[in-house]
N, C-alpha and C positions, 0 to 999 in steps of 0.2 A: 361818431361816424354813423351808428345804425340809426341817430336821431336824422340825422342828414337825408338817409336815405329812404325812411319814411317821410319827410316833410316833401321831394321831390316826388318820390309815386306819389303822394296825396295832392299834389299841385299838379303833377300831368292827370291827373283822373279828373282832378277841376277842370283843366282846362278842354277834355277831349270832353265832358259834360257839356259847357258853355259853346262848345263849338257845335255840338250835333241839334241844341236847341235852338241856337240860332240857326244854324240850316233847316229843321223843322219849318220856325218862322219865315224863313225865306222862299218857303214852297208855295205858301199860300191856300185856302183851303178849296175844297171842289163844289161849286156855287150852280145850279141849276134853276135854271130859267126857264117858261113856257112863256112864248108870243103867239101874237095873235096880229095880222094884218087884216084887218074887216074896216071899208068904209071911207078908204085914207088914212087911216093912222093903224100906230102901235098900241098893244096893250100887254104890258107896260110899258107907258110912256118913257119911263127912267127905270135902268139899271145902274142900280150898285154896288159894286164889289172894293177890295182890298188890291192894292199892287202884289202883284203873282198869286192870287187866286187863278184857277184854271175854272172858266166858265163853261158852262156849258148849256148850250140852247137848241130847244125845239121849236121850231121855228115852221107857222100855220096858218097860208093864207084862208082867209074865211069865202071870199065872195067871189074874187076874180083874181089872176095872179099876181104876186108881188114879190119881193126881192127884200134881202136883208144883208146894205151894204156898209163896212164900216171902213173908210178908206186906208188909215190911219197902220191898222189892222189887215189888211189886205185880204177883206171877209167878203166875197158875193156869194152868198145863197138865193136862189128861190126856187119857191113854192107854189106848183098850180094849185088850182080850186081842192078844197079838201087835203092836200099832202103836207107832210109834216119832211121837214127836214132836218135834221138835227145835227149840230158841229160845236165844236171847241177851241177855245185855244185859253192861252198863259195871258193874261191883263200884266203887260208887263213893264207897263208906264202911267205913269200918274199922269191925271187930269181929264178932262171931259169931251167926249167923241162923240157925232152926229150919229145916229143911226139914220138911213133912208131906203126910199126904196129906185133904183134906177129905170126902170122896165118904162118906157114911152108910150106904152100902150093907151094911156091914158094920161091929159095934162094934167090933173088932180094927184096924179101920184108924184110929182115934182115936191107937194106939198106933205108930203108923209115923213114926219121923222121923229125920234126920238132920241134919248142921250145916253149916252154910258158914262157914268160917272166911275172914274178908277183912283179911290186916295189911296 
């Protein structure tokens, strides 16, 4: 009987081990980014992170304002001349997302985009 009841506590202590490490891995870790919108584009061109990493980005038009939209993600930021804007969120789906910028101000910025890549 006492063998019994050490092999039970020693199997719930596995199992509430296994379970808190997989919920660790399920967090994802805290991924920080710096961009840059100067000129039409992104720098970096490509982000990439892990499914449920929580990103986070500063986000810096360089020369005239631009916008940092990820649809997907239901992300519009922008940034006038000089400001930095900085937000987050959970990557909480695999696979690969446009980044762009929407702002009309300019037909060139139609063409600004970049990717986020989330495996």
């Amino acid at each position: 009987m006492r063998r019994s009841m050490i092999f039970v506590a020693t199997l719930s202590a596995t199992v509430v081990l296994l379970v808190a490490v997989a919920a660790a891995q399920d967090a994802g870790a805290v991924r920080e980014f710096t961009v840059t919108g100067t000129r039409y584009t992104y720098q970096p061109p490509t982000i990439e992170v892990n499914r449920n990493d929580l990103v986070k980005i500063s986000f810096t038009a360089q020369d005239i304002p631009h916008s940092f939209t990820i649809d997907e993600y239901r992300i519009v930021k922008r940034s006038g001349v000089g400001q930095t804007v900085t937000f987050e969120f959970r990557a909480d789906r695999p696979g690969t997302f446009s980044y762009y910028c929407n702002l009309t101000q300019d037909d060139k910025c139609r063409n600004m985009k970049g990717r986020l890549v989330v495996k």
